[in-house]
NUZASE-414297 format. One line per field, with one value per residue (C-alpha): x, y, z; residue number from 1. Coordinates in steps of 0.5 Angstrom, whole numbers, always signed. Example, Ala and Ser with C-alpha at 12.3 -4.5 7.8 and 13.67 -1.06 7.14 Angstrom:
NUZASE-414297
east +25 | +27 $
north -9 | -2 $
up +16 | +14 $
n 1 | 2 $
This chain:
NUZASE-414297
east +94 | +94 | +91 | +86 | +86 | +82 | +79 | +76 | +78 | +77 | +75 | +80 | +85 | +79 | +76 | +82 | +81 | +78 | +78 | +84 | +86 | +86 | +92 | +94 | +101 | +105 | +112 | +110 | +105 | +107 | +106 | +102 | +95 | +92 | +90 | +93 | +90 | +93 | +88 | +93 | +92 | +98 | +95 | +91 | +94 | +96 | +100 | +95 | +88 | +87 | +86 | +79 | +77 | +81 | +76 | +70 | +71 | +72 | +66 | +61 | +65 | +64 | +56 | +56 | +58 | +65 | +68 | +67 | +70 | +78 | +78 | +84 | +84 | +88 | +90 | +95 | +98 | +104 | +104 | +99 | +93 | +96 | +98 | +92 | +89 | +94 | +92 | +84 | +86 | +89 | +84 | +79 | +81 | +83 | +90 | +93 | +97 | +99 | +103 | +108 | +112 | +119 | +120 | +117 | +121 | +123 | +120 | +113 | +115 | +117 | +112 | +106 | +110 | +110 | +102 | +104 | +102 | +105 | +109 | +110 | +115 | +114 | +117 | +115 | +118 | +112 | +106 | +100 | +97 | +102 | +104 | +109 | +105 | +103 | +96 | +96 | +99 | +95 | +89 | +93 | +94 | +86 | +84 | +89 | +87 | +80 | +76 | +80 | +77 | +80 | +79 | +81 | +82 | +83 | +76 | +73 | +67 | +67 | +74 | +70 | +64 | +69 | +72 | +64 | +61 | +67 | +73 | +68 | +64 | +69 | +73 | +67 | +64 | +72 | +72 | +66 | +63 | +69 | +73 | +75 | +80 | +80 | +88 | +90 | +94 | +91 | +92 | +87 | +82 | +77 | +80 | +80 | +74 | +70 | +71 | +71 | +64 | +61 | +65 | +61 | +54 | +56 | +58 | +58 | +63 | +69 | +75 | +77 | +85 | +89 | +96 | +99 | +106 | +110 | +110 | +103 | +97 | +92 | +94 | +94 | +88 | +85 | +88 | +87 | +82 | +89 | +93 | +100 | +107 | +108 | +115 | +118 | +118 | +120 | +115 | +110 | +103 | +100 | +100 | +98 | +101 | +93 | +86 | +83 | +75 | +75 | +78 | +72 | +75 | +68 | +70 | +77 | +77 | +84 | +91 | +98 | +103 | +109 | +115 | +120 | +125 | +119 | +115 | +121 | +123 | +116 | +116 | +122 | +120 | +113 | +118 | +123 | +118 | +112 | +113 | +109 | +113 | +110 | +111 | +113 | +105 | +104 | +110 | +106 | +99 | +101 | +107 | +99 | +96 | +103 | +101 | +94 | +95 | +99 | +94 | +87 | +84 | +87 | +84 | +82 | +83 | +86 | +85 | +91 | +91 | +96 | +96 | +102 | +107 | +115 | +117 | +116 | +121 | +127 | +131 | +130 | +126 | +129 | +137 | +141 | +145 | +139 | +136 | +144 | +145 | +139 | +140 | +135 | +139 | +142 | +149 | +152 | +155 | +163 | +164 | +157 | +151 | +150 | +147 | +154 | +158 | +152 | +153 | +161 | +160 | +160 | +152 | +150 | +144 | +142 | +142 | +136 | +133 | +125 | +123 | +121 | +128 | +131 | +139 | +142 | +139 | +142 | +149 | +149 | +147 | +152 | +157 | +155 | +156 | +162 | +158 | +157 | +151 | +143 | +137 | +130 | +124 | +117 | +113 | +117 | +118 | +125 | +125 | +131 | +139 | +142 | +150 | +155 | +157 | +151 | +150 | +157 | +154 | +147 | +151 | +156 | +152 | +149 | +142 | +141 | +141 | +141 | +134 | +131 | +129 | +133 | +128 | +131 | +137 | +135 | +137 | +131 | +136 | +141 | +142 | +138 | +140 | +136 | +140 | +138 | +143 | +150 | +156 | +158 | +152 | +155 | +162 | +159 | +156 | +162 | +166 | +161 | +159 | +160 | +157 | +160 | +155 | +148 | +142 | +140 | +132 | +127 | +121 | +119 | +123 | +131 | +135 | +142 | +147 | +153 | +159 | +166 | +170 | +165 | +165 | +173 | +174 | +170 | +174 | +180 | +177 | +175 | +183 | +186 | +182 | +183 | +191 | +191 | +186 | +192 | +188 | +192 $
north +173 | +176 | +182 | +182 | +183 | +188 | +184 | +190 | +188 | +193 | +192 | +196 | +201 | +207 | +205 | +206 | +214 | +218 | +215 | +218 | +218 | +223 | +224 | +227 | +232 | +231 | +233 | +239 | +242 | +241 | +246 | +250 | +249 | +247 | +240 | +240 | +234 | +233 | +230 | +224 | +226 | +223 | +216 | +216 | +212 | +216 | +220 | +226 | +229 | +230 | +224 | +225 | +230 | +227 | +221 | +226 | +230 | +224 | +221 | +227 | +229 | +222 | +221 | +229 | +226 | +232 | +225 | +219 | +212 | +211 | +220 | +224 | +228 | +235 | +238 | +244 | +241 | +241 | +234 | +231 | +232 | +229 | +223 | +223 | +224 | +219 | +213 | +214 | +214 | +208 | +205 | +207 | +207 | +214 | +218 | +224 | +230 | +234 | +242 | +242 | +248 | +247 | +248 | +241 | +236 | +230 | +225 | +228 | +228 | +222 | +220 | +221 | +219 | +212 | +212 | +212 | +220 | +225 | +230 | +237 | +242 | +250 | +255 | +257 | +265 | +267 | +271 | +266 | +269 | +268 | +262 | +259 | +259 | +251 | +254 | +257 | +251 | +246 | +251 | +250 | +243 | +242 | +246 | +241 | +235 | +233 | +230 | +231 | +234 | +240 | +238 | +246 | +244 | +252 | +254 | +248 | +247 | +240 | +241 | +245 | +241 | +234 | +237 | +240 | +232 | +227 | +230 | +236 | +230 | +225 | +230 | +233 | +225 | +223 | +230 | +229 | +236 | +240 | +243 | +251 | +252 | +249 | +250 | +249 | +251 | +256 | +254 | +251 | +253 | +247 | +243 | +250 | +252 | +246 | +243 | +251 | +251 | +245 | +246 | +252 | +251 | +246 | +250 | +258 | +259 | +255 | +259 | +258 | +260 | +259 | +259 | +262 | +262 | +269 | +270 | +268 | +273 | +270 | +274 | +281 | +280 | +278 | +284 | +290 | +288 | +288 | +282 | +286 | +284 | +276 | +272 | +265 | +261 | +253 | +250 | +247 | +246 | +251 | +259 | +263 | +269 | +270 | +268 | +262 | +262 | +256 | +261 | +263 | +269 | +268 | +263 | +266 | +269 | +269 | +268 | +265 | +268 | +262 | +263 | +257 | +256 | +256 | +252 | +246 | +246 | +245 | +239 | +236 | +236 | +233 | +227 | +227 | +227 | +226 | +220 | +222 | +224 | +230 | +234 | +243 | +244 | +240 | +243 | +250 | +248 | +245 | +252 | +256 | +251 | +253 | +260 | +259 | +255 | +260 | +266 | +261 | +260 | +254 | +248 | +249 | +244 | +245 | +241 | +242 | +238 | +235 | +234 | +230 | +226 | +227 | +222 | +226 | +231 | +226 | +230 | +237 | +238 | +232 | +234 | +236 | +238 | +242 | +246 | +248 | +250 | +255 | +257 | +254 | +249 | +252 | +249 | +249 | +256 | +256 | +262 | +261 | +264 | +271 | +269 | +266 | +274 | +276 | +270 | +272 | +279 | +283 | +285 | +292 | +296 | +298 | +305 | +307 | +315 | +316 | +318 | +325 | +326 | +332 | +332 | +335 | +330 | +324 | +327 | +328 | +321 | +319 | +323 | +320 | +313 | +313 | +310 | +312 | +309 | +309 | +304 | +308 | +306 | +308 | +305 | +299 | +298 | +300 | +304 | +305 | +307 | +313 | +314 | +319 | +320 | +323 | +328 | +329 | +331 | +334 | +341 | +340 | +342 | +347 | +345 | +342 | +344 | +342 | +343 | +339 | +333 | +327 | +324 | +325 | +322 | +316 | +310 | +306 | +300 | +299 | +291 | +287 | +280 | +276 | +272 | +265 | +268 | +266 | +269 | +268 | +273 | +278 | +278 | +278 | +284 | +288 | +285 | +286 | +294 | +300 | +299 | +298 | +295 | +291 | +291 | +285 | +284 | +281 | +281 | +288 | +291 | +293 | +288 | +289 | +292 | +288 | +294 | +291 | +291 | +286 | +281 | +281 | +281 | +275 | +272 | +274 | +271 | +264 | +263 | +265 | +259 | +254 | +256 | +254 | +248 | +246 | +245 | +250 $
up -45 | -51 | -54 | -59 | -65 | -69 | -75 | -79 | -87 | -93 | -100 | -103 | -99 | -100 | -94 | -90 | -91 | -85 | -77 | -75 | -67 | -64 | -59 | -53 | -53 | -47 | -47 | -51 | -48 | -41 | -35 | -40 | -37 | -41 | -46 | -53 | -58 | -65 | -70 | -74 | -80 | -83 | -82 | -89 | -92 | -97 | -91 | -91 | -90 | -98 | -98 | -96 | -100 | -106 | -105 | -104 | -110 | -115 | -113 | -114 | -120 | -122 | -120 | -124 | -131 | -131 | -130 | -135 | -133 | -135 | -136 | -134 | -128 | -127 | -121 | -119 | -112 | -107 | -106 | -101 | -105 | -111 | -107 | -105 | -111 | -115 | -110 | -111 | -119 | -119 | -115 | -119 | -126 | -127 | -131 | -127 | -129 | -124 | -123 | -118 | -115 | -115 | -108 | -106 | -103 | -109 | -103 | -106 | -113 | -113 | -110 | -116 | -120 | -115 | -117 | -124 | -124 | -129 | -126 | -129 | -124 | -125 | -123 | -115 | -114 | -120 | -119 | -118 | -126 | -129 | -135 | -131 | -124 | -123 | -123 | -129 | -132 | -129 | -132 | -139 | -139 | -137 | -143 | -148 | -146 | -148 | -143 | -137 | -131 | -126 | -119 | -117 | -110 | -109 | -110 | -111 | -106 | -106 | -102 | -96 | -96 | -95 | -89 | -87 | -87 | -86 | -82 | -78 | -75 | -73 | -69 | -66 | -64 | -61 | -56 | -54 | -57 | -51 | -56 | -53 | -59 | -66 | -69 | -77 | -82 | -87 | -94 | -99 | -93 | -93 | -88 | -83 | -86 | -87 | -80 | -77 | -80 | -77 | -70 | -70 | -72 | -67 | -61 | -63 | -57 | -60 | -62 | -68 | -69 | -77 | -77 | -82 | -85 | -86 | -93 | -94 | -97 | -91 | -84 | -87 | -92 | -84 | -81 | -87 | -92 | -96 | -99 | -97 | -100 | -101 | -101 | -101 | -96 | -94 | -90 | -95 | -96 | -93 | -94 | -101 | -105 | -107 | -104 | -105 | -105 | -99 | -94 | -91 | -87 | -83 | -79 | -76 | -69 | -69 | -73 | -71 | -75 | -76 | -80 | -82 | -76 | -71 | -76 | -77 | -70 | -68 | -73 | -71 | -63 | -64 | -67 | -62 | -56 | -58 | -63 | -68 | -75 | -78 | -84 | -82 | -83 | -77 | -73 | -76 | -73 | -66 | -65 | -67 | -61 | -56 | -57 | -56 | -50 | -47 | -47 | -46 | -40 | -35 | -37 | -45 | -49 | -56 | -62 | -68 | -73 | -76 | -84 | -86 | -85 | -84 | -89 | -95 | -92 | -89 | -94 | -92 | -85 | -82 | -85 | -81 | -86 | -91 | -85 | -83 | -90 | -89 | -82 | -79 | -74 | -67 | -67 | -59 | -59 | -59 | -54 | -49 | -48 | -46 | -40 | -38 | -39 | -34 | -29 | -29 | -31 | -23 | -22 | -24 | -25 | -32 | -32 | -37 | -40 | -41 | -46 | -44 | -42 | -44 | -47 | -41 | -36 | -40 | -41 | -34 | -32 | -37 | -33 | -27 | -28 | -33 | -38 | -46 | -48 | -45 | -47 | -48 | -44 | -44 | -39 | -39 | -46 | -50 | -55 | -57 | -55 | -54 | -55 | -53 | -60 | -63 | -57 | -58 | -65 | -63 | -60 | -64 | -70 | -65 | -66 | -59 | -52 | -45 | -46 | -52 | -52 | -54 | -59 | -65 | -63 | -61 | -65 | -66 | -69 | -64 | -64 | -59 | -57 | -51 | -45 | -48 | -56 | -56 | -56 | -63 | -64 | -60 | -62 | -70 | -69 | -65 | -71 | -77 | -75 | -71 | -65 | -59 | -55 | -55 | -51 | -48 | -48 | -44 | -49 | -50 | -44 | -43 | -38 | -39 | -43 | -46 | -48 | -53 | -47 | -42 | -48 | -47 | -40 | -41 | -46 | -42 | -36 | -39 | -43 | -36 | -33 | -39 | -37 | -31 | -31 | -36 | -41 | -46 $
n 1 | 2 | 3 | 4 | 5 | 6 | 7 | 8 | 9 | 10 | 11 | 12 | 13 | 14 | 15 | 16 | 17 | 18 | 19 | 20 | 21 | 22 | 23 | 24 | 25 | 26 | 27 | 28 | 29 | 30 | 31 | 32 | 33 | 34 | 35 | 36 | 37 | 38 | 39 | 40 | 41 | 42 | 43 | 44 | 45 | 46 | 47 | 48 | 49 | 50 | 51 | 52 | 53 | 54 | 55 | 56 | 57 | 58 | 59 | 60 | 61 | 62 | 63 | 64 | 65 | 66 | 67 | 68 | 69 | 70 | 71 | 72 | 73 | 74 | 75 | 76 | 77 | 78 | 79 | 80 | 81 | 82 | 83 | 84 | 85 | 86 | 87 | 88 | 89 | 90 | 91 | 92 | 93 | 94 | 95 | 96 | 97 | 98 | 99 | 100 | 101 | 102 | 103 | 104 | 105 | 106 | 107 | 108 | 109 | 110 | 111 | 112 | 113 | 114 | 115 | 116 | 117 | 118 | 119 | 120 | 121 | 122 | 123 | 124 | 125 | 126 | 127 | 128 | 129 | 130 | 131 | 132 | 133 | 134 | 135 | 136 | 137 | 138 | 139 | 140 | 141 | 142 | 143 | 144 | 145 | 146 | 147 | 148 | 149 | 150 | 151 | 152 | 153 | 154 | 155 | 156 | 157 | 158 | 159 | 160 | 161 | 162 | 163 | 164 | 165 | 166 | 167 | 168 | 169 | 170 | 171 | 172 | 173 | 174 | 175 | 176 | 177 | 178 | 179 | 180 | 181 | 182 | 183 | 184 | 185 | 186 | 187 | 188 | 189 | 190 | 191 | 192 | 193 | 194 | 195 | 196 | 197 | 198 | 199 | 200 | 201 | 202 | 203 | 204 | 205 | 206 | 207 | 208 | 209 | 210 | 211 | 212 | 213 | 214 | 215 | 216 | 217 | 218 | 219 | 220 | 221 | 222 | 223 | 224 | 225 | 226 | 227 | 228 | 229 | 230 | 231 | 232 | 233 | 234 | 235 | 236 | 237 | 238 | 239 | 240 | 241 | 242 | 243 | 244 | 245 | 246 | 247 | 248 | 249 | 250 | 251 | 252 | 253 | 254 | 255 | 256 | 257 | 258 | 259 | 260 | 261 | 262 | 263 | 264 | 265 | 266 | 267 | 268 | 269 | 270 | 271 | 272 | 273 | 274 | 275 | 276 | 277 | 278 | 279 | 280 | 281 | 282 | 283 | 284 | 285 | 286 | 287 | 288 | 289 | 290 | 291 | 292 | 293 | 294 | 295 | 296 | 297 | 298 | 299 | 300 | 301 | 302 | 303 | 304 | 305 | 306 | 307 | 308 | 309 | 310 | 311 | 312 | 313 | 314 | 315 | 316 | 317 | 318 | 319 | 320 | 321 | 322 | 323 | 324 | 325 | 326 | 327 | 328 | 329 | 330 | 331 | 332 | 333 | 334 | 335 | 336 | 337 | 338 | 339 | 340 | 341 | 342 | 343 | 344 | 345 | 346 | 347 | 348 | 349 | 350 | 351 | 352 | 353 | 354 | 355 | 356 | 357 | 358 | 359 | 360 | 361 | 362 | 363 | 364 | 365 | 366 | 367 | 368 | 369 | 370 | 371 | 372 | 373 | 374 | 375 | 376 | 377 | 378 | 379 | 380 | 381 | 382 | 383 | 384 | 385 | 386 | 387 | 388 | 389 | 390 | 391 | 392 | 393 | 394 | 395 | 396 | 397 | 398 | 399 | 400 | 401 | 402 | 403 | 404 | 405 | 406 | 407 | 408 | 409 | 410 | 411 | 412 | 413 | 414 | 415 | 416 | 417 | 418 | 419 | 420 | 421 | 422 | 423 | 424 | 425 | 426 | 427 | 428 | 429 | 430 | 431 | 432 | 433 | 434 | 435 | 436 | 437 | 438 | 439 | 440 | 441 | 442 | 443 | 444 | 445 | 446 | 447 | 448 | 449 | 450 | 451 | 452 | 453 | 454 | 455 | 456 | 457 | 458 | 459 | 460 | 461 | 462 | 463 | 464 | 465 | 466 | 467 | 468 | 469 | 470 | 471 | 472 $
């Protein structure tokens, strides 16, 4: 028998915007609980969600007059809403010039110009009132050009109110209304703020999570009342270096902070086992709905969205070579993992001082086991390592006792490594400085201490058993 077809037909390519699918995680969400739902964004036909609020926007500013038949629209953008804008231009009779930060991916530059846009690329490491800065510059081309209309997606309302009436609405009828979570990038703010204000009128309960890449103003503004230091970052389109007035802070209960590695590494996962080719702002949101899904109650339901697609990002994201060049890609470890030392390593028990200790109890510790450096806890949580040398040199300098207290020689420094790091790592650190040792940490608490002379017994061990397999 076969499968029947969908019929629907279009009058032009517009009509495709919106009705995307919702879609079920399962390789990535599995055994944490909890259900996670991506919205396909990157179905548009244009390959973002701006492809809504480009089609809203034109539509209101052409009903309002700010945009006569034939005119010129202006836009600052780092992609997707000049794509998106581009296609409904060329639908609809419009030129386009757009300011892009020289950051983005060619893919994208090439892509406006596919439209017939013109492209003018700024400088991205400038601050945002600067002449250079693609706002700026977008700002100064609109007063230039007589006629022309700014679509000023940051602070335009009409980006928020897209989200509130068309994409909010969609999402809310495809779950049913049984939504606990909401998770989305914070970048212009009207996808997070549209849709979470919809949600919520809907439903008060619905936590309503942004995610938020480091480097960006959103996260500490939240947390502080201030905008904090900002810096360049890879992943694009979302986060600012200032705040935008579609970001209702409001509407936030919570904000997963992600930085490039974690943002890349997600993306390319959901296309390796999930199927679905996303850009690194879909891997930022869904690493948001992992973190959410770990500490939400079993069986909440999460919904991320996802807001491009990866095809713009096949040179960089999606090349093994670009992300190796910026340190991003984890290669197979030459020497093992640091699990592996401790596996072959004979089992001891890690000898650690509290805080409250008092140097005579740690020199005598130290003497006691034959060992010349302790990690330092407080209920359970490391707060640094105390070494020989620098007791040595306390009473030394004659300012110390067996009485004082060990706090002022603690070394708050001491390189940390996981069981899960290589040992290329450990041997860089040996080799690159001074220590002699590094504490192996179990998220905040101390497991184990790796020494010079444990990672060389290892290597001794390995090359004596590589000469007797005859493989040397």
């Amino acid at each position: 028998m076969k499968p029947s077809l969908d019929k629907k037909r279009y009058t032009t390519i517009l009509d495709a915007i919106g009705n995307t699918p919702l879609i079920r995680l399962n390789k990535l969400s599995k055994d944490l609980g909890s259900e996670i739902w991506v919205k396909a964004e990157y179905l548009n036909p244009a390959g973002s969600i701006k492809d809504r609020i480009a089609l809203h926007i034109l539509r209101k500013a052409a009903e309002e007059g700010q945009l006569p038949p034939g005119g010129t629209i202006v836009e600052n953008t780092s992609g997707n809403t000049g794509a998106a804008i581009a296609m409904v231009a060329s639908v609809l009779g419009y030129k386009c010039i757009f300011t892009m930060p020289d950051k983005m991916s060619q893919e994208k530059v090439n892509g406006l110009k596919a439209f017939g846009a013109r492209v003018v690329v700024t400088p991205t490491n400038v601050p945002p009132d600067s002449p250079q800065s693609y706002y700026e510059t977008a700002k100064r081309i609109h007063l230039e050009t007589p006629g022309s209309f700014y679509v000023n997606q940051y602070h335009n309302p009409t980006n928020t109110e897209a989200h509130f009436l068309l994409t909010a609405p969609e999402l809310w009828e495809q779950t049913d209304g049984k939504i606990d979570y909401y998770v989305a990038g914070l970048g212009t703010g009207g996808t997070f703020s549209g849709v979470a204000k919809y949600i919520k009128q809907m439903n008060p309960k619905v936590k309503c999570v942004g995610v938020d890449p480091l480097g960006s103003v959103f996260y500490h503004y939240w947390k502080s009342g201030q905008l904090g230091e900002t810096f360049v970052y890879k992943v694009e389109g979302i986060g600012e270096d200032m705040l935008v007035g579609n970001m209702d802070f409001s509407l936030i209960d919570d904000i997963v902070q992600v930085d490039d590695k974690q943002s890349f590494e997600v993306g390319r996962r959901l296309a390796r086992e999930e199927g679905l080719l996303v850009g690194g702002s879909s891997g930022s949101a869904v690493y948001g709905a992992l973190e959410v899904a770990k500490r939400a109650p079993k069986g909440s339901v999460i919904v991320a969205i996802l807001p491009d697609s990866g095809s713009r990002y096949l040179s960089k994201m999606y090349n093994d070579e670009w992300m190796r060049d910026n340190g991003m890609l984890e290669e197979p470890s030459r020497l093992g993992l640091v699990r592996d030392l401790l596996r072959k390593r004979a089992p001891h028990k890690l000898i650690a001082a509290q805080r409250a200790d008092h140097v005579g109890d740690v020199i005598g510790r130290m003497k006691e086991h034959g060992i010349s450096q302790m990690p330092v806890v407080e209920a359970g949580r490391v707060l640094g390592v105390i070494e020989e040398v620098d007791l040595l040199n306390f009473m030394l300098q004659g300012i110390g006792s067996a009485t004082s207290s060990i706090e002022p020689i603690v070394h708050k420094d001491f390189p940390t490594v996981s069981e899960e790091s290589t040992l290329d790592e450990v041997s860089s650190i040996f080799t690159r400085s001074d220590y002699d040792a590094v504490l192996v940490t179990k998220g905040d608490s101390a497991a184990d201490i790796i020494t010079k002379i444990d990672l060389i017994d290892y290597l001794l061990h390995g090359a004596s058993a590589k000469h007797s397999n005859g493989k040397l």
